[in-house]
C-alpha positions, 0 to 999 in steps of 0.5 A: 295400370301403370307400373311402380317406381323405382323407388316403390319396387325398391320399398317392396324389395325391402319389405320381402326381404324382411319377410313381408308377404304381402309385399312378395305377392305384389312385388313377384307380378311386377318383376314377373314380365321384367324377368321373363324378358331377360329370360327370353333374352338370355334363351335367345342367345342358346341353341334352338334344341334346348330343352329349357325355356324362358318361362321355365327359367324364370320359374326356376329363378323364382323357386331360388329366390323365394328360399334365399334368405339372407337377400339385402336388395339395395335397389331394383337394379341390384335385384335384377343383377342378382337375378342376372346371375342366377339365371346364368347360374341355372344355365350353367347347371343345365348344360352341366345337367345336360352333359352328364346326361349324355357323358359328354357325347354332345357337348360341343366347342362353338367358334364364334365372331365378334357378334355372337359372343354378346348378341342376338346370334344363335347357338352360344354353348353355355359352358364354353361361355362359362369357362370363358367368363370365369377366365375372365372374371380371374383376370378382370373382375370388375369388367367381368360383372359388366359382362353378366349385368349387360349380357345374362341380365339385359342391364341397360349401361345406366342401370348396370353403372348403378348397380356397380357404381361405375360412370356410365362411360366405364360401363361402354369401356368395360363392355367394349374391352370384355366383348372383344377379350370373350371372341378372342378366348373362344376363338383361341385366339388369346396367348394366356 
């Protein structure tokens, strides 16, 4: 079976948005396998003790999309962005979830180096990344949102140039530039 267009999950995004159920049954296997590798790409970056795994977080994205209401898809590209942020957002909370849990016994400051930050490295404390992003985004809020599209959404430098409406040439520039900014904040090597 070959996979839809772009334009043909775009028609399906569309169709769900207005209510389509029809469309939603066809669209969620379609973004289903999409979604759960940006998930296993995302959990890929956390430590190997955490309790959430990436069928569970693509569930749980799946539970908040299907009772966002007021989604306006432009395109595939801007569903996957969307969803980028809202598994970040569902990491987030967990850590947060996790912590309370613990009263913050365990919660701990990763230094890392200039790989682990955006890469297949181990061991990225969520809310460290998380206090670093939102720093960031006050600063820089267009590299920012390169940042979320590439790295919690696995967004190629095309597709996160679409969806931003950026050049591709921005979209390297900006990920090089908020790479480096991210090391250098967690490491403590940034004077704010």
């Amino acid at each position: 079976m070959s996979l839809p267009s772009q334009p043909e999950i775009t028609k399906l995004l569309q169709a769900w948005k207005n209510g389509d159920q029809a469309a939603e049954e066809k669209l969620w296997p379609i973004v289903y396998s999409e979604l759960k590798r940006a998930a296993h790409l995302q959990m890929g970056h956390e430590r190997g003790s955490h309790t959430l795994q990436s069928a569970a977080l693509v569930n749980e994205l799946y539970l908040r999309l299907i009772d966002w209401h007021n989604a306006n898809w432009k395109n595939r590209a801007h569903f996957f962005a969307m969803c980028a942020r809202m598994m970040r957002q569902i990491l987030v909370d967990h850590a947060y979830a996790r912590g309370a849990q613990k009263r913050g016994g365990d919660v701990q400051r990763v230094c890392l180096d200039d790989v682990a930050v955006i890469s297949e490295s181990k061991g990225v404390e969520v809310l460290l990344l998380d206090e670093a992003l939102k720093h960031f985004a006050t600063l820089y809020p267009r590299q920012s949102e390169v940042i979320q599209m590439r790295f919690f959404g696995g967004l190629s430098v095309e597709e996160t140039a679409e969806v931003l409406n950026l050049s591709p040439p921005t979209v390297v520039r900006d990920w090089s530039f908020g790479r480096a900014w991210l090391v250098s904040y967690m490491k403590g090597q940034l004077l704010l």
